[in-house]
BAROKOL-901645 format. One record per atom (N, C-alpha, C): x, y, z. Coordinates in Angstrom, 3 decimals. Example, Ala and Ser with C-alpha at 12.3 -4.5 7.8 and 13.67 -1.06 7.14 Angstrom:
BEGIN
[pt [13.190 -5.690 7.800]] [pt [12.300 -4.500 7.800]] [pt [13.200 -3.300 7.800]] [pt [12.850 -2.250 7.080]] [pt [13.670 -1.060 7.140]] [pt [12.900 0.030 7.870]] 
***
This chain:
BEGIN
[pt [13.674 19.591 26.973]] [pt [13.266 20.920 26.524]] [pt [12.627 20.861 25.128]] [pt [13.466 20.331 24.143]] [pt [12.435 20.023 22.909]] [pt [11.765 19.545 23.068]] [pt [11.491 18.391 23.843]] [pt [9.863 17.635 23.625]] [pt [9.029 18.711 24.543]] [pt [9.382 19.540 25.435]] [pt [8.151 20.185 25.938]] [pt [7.748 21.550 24.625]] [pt [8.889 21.623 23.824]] [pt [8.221 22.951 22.806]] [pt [7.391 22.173 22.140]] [pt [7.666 20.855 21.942]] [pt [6.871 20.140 21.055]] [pt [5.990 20.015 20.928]] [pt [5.043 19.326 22.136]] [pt [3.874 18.848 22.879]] [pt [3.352 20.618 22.674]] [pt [4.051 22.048 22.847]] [pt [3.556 23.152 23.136]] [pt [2.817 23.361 21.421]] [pt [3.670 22.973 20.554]] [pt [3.140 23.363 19.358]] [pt [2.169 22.431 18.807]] [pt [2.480 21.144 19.503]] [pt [0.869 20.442 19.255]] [pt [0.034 20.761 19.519]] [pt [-0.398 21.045 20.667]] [pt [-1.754 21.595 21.662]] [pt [-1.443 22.791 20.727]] [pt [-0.557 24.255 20.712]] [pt [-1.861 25.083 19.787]] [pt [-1.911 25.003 18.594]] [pt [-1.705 23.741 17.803]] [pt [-1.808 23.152 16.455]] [pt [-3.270 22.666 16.861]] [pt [-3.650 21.933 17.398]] [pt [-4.892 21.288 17.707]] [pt [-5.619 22.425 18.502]] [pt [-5.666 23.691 18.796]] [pt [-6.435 24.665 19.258]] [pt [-6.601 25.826 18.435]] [pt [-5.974 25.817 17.424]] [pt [-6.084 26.316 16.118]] [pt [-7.048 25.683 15.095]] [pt [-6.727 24.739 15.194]] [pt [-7.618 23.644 14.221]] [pt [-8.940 23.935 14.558]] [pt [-9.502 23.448 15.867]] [pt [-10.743 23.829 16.199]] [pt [-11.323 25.218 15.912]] [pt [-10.388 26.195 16.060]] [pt [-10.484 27.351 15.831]] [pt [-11.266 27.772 14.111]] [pt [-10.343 27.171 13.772]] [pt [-10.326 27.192 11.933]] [pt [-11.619 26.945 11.645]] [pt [-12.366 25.615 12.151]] [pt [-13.521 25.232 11.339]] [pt [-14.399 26.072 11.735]] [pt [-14.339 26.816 12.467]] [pt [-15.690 27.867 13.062]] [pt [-15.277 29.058 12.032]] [pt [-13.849 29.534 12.001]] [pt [-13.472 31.044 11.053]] [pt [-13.994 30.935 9.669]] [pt [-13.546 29.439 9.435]] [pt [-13.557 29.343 7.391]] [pt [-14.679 29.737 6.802]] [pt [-15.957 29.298 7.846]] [pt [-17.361 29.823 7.881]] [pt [-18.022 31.529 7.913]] [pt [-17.703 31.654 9.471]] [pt [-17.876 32.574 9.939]] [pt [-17.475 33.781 10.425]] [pt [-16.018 34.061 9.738]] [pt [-14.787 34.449 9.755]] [pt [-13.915 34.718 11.619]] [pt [-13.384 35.776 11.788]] [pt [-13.312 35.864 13.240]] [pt [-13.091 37.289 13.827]] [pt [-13.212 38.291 12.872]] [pt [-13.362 39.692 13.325]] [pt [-14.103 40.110 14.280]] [pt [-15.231 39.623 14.429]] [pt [-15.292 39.735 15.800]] [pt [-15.710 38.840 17.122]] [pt [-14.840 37.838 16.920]] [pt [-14.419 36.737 18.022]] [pt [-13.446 37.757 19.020]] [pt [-13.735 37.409 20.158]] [pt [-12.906 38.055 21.181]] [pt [-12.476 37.170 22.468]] [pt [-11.312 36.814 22.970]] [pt [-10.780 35.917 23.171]] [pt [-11.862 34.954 24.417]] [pt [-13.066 35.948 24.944]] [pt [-13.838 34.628 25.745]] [pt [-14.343 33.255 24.554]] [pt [-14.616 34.424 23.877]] [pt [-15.421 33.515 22.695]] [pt [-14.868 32.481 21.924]] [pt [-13.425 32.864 21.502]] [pt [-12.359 31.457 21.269]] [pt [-12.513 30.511 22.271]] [pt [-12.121 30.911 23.853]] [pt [-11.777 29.674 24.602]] [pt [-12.467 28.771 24.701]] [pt [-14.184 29.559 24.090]] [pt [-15.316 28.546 24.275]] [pt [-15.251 27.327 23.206]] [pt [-15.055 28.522 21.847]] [pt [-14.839 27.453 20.593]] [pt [-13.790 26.344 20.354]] [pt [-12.442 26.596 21.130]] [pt [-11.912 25.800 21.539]] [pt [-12.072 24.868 22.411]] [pt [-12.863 25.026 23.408]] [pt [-13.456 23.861 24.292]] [pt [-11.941 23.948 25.472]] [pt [-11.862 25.073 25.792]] [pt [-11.023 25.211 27.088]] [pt [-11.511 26.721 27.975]] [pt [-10.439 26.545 28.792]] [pt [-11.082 27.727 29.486]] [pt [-10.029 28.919 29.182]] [pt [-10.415 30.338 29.559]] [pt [-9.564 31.423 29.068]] [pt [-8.328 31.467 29.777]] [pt [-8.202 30.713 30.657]] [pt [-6.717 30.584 31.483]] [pt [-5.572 29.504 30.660]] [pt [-6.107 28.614 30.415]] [pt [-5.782 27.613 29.465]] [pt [-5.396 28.215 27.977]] [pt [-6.261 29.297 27.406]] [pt [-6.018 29.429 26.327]] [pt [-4.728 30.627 26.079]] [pt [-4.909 31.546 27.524]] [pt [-3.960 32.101 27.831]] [pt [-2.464 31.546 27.946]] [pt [-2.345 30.245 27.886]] [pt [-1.091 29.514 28.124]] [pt [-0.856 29.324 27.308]] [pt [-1.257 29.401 25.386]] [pt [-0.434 28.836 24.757]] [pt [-0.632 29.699 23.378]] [pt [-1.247 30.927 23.553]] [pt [-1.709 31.857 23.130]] [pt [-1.791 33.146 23.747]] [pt [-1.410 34.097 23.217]] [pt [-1.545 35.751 24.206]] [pt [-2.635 36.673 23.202]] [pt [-2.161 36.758 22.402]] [pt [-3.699 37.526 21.627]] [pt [-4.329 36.301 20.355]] [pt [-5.476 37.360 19.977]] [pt [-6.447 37.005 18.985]] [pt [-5.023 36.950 17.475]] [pt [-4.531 37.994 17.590]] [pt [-3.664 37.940 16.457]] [pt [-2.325 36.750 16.450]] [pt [-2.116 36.547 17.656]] [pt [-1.118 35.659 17.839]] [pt [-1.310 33.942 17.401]] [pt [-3.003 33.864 17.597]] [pt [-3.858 32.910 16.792]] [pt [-3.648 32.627 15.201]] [pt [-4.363 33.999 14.428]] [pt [-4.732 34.135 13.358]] [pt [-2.962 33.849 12.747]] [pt [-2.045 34.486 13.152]] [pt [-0.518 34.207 12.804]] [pt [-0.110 32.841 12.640]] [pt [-0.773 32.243 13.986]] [pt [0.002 31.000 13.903]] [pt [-0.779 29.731 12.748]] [pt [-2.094 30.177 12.682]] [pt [-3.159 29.428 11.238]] [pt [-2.199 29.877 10.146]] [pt [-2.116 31.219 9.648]] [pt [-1.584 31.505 8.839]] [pt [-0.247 30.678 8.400]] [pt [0.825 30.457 9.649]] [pt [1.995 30.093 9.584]] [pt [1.478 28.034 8.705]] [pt [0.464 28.019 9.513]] [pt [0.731 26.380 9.197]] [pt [-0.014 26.600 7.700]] [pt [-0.962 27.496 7.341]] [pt [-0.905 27.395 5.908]] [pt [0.436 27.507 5.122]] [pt [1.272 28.188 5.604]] [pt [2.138 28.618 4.161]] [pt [3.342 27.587 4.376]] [pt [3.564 26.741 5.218]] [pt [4.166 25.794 5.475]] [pt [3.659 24.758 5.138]] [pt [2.539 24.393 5.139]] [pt [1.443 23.333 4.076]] [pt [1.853 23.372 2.684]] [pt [1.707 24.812 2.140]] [pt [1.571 25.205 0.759]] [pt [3.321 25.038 0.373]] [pt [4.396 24.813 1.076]] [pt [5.611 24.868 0.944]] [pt [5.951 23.428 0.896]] [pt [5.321 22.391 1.369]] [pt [5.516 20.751 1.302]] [pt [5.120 20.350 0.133]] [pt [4.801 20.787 -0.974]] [pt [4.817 20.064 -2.306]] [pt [6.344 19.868 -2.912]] [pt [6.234 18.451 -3.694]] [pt [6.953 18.088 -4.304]] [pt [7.924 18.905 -5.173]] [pt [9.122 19.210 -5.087]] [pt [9.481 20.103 -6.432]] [pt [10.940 19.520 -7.260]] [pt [10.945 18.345 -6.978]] [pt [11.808 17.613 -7.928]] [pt [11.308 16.510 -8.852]] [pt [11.333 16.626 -10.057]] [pt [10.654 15.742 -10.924]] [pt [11.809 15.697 -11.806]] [pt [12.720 14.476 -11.555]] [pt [13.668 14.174 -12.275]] [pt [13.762 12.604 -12.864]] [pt [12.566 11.743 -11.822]] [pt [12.225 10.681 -12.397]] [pt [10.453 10.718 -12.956]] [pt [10.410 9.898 -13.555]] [pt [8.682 9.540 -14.475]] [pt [7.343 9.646 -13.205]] [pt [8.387 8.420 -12.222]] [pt [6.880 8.611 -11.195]] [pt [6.372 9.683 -9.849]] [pt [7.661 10.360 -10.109]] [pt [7.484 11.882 -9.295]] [pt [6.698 12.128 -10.200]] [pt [6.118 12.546 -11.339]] [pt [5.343 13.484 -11.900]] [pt [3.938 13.040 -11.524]] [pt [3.724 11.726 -11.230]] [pt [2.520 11.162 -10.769]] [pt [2.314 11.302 -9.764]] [pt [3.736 11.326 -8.673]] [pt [3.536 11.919 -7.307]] [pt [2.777 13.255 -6.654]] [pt [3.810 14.027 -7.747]] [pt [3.522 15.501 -7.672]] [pt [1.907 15.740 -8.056]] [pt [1.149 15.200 -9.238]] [pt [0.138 15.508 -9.332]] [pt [-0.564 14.830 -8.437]] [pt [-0.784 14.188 -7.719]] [pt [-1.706 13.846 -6.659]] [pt [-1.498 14.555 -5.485]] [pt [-0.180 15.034 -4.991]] [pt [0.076 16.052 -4.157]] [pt [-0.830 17.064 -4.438]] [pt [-0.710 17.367 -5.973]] [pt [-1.033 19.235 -5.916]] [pt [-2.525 18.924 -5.842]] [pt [-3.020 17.954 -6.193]] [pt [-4.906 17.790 -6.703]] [pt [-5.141 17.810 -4.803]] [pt [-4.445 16.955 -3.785]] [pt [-4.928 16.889 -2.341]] [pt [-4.691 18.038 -2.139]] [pt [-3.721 18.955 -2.085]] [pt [-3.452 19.992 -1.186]] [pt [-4.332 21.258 -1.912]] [pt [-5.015 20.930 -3.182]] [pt [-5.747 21.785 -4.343]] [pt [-7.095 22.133 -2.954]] [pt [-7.431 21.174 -3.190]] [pt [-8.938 20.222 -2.776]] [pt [-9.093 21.105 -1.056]] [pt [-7.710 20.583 -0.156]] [pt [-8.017 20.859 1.391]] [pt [-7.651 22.913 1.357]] [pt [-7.024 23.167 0.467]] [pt [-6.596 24.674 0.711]] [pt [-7.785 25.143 0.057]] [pt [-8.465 25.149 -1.063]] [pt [-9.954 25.660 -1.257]] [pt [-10.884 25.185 -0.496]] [pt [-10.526 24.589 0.867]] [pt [-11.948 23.738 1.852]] [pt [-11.832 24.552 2.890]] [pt [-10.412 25.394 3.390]] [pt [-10.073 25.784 4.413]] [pt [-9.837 27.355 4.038]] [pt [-9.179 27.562 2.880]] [pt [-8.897 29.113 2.790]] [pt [-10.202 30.032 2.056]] [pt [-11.213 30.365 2.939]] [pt [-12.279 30.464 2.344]] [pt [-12.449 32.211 1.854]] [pt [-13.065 32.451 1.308]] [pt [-13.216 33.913 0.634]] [pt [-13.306 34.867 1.830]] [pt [-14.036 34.706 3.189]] [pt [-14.565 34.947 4.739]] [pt [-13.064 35.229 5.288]] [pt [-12.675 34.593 5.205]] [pt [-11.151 33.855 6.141]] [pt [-10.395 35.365 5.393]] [pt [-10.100 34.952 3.784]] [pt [-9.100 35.919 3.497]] [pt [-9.592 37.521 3.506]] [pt [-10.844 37.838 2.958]] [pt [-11.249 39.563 3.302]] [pt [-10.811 39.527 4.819]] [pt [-11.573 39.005 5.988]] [pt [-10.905 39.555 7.157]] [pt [-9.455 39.697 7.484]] [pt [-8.773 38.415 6.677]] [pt [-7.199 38.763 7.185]] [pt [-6.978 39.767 6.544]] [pt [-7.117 40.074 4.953]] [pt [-6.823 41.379 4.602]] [pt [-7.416 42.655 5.262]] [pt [-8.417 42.946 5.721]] [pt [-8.434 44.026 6.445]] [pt [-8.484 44.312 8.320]] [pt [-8.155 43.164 9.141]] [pt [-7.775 43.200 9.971]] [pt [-5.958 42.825 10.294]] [pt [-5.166 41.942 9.410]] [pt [-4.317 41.824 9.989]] [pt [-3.620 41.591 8.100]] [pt [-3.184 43.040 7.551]] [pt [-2.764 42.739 6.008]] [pt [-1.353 42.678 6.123]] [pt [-0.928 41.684 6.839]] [pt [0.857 41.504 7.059]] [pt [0.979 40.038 6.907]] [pt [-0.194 39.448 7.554]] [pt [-0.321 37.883 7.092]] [pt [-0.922 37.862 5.986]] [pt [-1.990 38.446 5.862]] [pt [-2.519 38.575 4.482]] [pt [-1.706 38.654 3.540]] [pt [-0.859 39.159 3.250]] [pt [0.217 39.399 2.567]] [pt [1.131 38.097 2.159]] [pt [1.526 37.652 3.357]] [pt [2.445 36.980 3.571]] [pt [1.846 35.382 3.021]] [pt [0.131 35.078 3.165]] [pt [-0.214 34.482 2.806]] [pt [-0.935 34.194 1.461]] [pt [-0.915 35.441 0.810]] [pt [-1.033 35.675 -0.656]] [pt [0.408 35.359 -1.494]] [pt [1.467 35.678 -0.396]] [pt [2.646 35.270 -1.858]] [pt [3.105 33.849 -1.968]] [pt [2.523 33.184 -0.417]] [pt [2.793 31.355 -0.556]] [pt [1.775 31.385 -1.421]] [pt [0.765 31.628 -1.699]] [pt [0.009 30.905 -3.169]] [pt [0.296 31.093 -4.547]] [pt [0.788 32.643 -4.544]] [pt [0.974 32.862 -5.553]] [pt [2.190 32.122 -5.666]] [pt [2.876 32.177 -4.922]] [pt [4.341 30.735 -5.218]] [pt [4.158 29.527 -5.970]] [pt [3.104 29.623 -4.912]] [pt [2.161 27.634 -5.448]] [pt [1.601 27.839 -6.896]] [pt [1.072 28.766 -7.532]] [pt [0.734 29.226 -8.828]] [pt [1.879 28.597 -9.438]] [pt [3.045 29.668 -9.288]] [pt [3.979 29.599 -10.096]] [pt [4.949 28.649 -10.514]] [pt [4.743 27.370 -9.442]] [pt [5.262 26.382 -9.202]] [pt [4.184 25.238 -10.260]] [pt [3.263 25.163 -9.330]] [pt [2.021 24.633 -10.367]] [pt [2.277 24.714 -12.292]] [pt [1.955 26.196 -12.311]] [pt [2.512 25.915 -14.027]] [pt [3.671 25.332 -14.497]] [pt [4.849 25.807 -13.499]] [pt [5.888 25.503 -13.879]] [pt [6.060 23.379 -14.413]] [pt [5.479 23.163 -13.736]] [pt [5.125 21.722 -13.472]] [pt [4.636 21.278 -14.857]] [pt [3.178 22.135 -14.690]] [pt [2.621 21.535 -16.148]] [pt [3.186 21.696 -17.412]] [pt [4.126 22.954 -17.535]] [pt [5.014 23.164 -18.816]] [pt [6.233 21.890 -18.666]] [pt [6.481 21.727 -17.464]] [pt [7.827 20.565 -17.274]] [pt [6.598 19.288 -18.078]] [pt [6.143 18.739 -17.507]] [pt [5.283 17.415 -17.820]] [pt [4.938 17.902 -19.249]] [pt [4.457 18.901 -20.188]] [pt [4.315 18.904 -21.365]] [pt [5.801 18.600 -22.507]] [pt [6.741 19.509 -21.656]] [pt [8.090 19.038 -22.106]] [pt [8.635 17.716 -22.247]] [pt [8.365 17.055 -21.296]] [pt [8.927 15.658 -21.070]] [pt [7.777 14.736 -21.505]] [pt [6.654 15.085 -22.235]] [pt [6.012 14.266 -23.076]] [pt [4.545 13.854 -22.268]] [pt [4.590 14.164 -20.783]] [pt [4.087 13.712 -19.917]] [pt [2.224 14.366 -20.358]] [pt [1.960 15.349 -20.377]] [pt [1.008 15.892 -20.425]] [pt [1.118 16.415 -21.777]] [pt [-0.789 16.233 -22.118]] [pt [-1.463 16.957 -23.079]] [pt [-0.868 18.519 -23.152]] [pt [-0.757 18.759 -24.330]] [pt [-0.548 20.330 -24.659]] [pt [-1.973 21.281 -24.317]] [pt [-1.818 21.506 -22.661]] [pt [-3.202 22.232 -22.458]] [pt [-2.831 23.333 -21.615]] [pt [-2.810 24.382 -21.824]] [pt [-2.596 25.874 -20.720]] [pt [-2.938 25.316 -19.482]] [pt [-1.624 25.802 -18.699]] [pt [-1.742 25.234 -17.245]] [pt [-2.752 26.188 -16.412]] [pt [-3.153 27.616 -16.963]] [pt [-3.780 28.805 -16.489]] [pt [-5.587 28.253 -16.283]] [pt [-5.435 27.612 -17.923]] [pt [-6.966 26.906 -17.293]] [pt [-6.974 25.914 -16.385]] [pt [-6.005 24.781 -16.554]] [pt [-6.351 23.790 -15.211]] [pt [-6.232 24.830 -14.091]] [pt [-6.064 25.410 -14.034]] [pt [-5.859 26.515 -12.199]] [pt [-7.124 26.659 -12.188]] [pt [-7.503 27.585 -13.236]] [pt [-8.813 28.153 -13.328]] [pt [-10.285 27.252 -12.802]] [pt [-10.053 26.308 -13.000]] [pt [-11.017 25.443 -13.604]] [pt [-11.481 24.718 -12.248]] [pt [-10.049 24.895 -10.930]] [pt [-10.961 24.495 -9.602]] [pt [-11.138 25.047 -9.001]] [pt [-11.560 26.668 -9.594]] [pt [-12.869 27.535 -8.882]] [pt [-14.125 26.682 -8.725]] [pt [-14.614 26.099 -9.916]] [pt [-15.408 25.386 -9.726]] [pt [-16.109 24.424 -8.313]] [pt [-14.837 24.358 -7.454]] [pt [-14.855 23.469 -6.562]] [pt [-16.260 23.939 -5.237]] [pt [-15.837 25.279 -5.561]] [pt [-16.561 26.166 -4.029]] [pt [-18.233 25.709 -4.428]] [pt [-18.333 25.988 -5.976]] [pt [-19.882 25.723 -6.417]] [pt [-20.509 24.654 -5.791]] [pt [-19.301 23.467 -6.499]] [pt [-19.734 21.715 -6.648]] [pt [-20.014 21.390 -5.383]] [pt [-19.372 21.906 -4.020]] [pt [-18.891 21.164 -2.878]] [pt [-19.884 22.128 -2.066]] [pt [-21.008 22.096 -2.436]] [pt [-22.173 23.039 -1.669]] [pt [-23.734 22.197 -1.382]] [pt [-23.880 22.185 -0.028]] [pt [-24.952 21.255 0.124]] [pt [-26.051 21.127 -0.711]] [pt [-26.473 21.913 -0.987]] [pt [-28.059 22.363 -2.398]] [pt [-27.505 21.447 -2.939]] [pt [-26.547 21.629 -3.706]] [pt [-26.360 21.359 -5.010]] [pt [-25.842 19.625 -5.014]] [pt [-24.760 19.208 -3.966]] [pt [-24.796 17.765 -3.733]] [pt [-26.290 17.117 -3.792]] [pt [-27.371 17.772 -2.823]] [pt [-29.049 17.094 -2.374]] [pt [-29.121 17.382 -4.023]] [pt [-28.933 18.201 -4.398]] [pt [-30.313 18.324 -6.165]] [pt [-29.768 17.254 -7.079]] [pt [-28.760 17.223 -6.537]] [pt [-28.005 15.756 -7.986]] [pt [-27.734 14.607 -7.473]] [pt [-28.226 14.531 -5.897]] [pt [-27.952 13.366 -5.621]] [pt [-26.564 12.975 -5.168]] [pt [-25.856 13.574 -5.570]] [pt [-24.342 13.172 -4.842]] [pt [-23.851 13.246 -3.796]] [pt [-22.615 12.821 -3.279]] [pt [-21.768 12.588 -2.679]] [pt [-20.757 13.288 -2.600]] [pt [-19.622 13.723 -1.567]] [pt [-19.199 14.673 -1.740]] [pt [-17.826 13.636 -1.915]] [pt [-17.699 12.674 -1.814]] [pt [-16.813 11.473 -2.348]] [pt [-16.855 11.412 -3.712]] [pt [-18.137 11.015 -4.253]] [pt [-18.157 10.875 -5.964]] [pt [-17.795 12.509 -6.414]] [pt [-17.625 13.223 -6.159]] [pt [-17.162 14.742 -6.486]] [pt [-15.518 14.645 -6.758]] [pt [-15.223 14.577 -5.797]] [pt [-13.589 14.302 -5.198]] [pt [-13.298 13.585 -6.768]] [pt [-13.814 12.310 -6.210]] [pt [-13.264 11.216 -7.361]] [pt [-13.300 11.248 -8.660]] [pt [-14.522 11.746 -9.032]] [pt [-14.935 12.434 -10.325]] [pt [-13.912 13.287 -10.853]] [pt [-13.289 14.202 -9.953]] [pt [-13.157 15.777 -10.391]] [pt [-11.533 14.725 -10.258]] [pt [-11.202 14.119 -9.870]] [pt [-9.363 13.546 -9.691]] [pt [-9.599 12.950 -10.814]] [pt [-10.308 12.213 -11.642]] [pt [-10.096 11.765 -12.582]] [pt [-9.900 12.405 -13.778]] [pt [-11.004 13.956 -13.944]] [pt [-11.241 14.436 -14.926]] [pt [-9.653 15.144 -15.011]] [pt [-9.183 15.624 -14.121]] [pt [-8.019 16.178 -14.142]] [pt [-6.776 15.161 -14.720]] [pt [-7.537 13.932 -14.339]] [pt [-5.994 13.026 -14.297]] [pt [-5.924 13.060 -15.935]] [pt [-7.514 12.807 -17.119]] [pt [-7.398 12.404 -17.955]] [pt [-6.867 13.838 -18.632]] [pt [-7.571 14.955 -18.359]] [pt [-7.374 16.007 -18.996]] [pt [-5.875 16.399 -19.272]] [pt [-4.828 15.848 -17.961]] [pt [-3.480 16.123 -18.467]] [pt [-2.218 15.182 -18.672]] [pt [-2.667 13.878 -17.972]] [pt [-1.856 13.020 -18.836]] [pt [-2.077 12.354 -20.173]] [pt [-0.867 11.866 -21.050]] [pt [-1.350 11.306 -22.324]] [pt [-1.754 10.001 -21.864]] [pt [-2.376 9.423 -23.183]] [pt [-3.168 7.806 -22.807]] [pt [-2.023 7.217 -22.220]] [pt [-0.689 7.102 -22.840]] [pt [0.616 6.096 -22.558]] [pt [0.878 6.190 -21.492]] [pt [0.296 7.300 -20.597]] [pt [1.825 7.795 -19.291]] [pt [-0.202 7.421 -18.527]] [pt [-0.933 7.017 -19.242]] [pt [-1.982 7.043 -17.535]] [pt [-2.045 5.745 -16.826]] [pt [-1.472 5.065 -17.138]] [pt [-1.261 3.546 -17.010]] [pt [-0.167 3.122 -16.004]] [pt [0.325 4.478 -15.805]] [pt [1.500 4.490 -14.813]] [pt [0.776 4.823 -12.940]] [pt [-0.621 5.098 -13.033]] [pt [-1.079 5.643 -12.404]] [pt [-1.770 4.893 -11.744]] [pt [-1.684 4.927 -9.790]] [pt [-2.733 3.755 -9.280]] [pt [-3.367 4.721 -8.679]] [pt [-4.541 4.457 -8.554]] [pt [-5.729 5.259 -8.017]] [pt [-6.527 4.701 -7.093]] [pt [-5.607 3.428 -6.865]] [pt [-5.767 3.212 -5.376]] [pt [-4.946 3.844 -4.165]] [pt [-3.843 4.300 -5.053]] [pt [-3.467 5.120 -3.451]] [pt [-3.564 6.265 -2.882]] [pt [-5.006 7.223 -4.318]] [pt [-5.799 7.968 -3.738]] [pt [-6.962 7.988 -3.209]] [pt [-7.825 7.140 -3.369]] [pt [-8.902 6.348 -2.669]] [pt [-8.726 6.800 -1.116]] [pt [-7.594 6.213 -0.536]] [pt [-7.953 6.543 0.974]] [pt [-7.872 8.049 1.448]] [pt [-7.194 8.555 0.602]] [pt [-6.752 10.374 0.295]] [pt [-8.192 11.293 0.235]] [pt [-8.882 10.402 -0.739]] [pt [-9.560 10.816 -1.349]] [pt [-10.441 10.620 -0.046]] [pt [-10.960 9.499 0.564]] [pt [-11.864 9.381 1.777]] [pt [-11.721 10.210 2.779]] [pt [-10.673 10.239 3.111]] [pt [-10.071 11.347 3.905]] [pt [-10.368 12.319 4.363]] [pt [-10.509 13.437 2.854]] [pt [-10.756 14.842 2.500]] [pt [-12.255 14.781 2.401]] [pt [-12.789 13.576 1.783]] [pt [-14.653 13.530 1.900]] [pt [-15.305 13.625 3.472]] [pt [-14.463 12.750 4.291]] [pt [-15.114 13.325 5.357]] [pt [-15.198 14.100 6.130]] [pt [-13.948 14.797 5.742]] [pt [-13.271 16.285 6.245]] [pt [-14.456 16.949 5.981]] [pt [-14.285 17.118 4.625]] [pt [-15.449 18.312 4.113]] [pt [-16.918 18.125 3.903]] [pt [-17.265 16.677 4.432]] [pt [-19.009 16.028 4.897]] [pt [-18.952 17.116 6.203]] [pt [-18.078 16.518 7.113]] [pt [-18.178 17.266 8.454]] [pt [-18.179 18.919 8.384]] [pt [-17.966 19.308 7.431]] [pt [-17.792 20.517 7.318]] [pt [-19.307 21.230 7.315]] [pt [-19.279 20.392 6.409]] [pt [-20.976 20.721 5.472]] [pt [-21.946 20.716 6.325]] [pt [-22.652 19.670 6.994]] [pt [-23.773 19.098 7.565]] [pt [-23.933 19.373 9.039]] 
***
């Protein structure tokens, strides 16, 4: 019996997913359930089996966001959790501004403002957690004395950088972005002493990862 709920929440984990990369774009207000089964690449009998409405969809995206946004690190009682934690928050920074797009959230807020809701206070959690972090790491010597409000601030930037024009006009990569932008962060808040603690090889493949996530996104 558990492995069949299991296998049930895989398949509409993976029929959601498909779902997602078409909404983040193009939102889904008015997708109507022929039009999912297509974007899903099944048929409406099929989609009927593991799904009953359009909202029962948008709920269950919602659910795996705020359960995403709930898997960060929140014990930093040794040195190299704090190195942990910041590579956590910079990946999950990076894929939740790739996926929770400005499109995505106006429609949930005015078609379904209960997830909307529900998915505004897991971030604002993640906010509050986030600073909390950077005041801990300034305490414990770990980080530069820099307002944690601007590092938040500062990966708005991301929606600009991570835009086809603008990769073609400079020539870049949406890899050298990633990597660029993990570093500038790394230097901006650890001190020189504590960056040495840091391998950046075991964001490299993290980092590849999320580049081709969001190549495929793009192109």
């Amino acid at each position: 019996m558990e492995r069949q709920i299991e296998k049930q929440h895989q398949m509409r984990q993976k029929l959601s997913n498909r779902l997602l990369l078409h909404v983040r774009k193009n939102g889904f207000q008015g997708l109507k359930m022929d039009e999912i089964s297509k974007i899903m690449d099944i048929s409406r009998a099929t989609l009927y089996k593991y799904f009953s409405t359009k909202e029962d969809i948008i709920t269950f995206i919602v659910s795996a966001f705020v359960e995403y946004i709930h898997e960060i690190i929140e014990d930093s009682d040794s040195d190299q959790l704090f190195v942990q934690r910041f590579q956590q928050t910079f990946e999950q920074t990076i894929l939740l501004k790739e996926y929770i797009t400005d499109i995505f959230l106006r429609e949930l807020e005015n078609s379904y403002p209960e997830n909307y809701e529900r998915l505004k206070k897991a971030m604002k959690q993640r906010e509050y957690q986030e600073l909390a972090f950077y005041d801990e790491g300034i305490k414990e010597g770990f980080f530069n004395k820099i307002d944690g409000r601007l590092i938040i601030m500062q990966d708005e930037i991301l929606s600009n950088v991570l835009d086809v024009k603008y990769l073609m006009e400079n020539h870049l990569t949406v890899y050298q972005v990633l990597f660029d932008y993990y570093k500038l962060k790394k230097f901006q808040l650890f001190k020189p002493d504590k960056i040495k603690m840091m391998d950046d090889n075991l964001m490299i493949p993290r980092i590849e990862h999320m580049a081709q996530k969001i190549s495929k996104n793009l192109y």
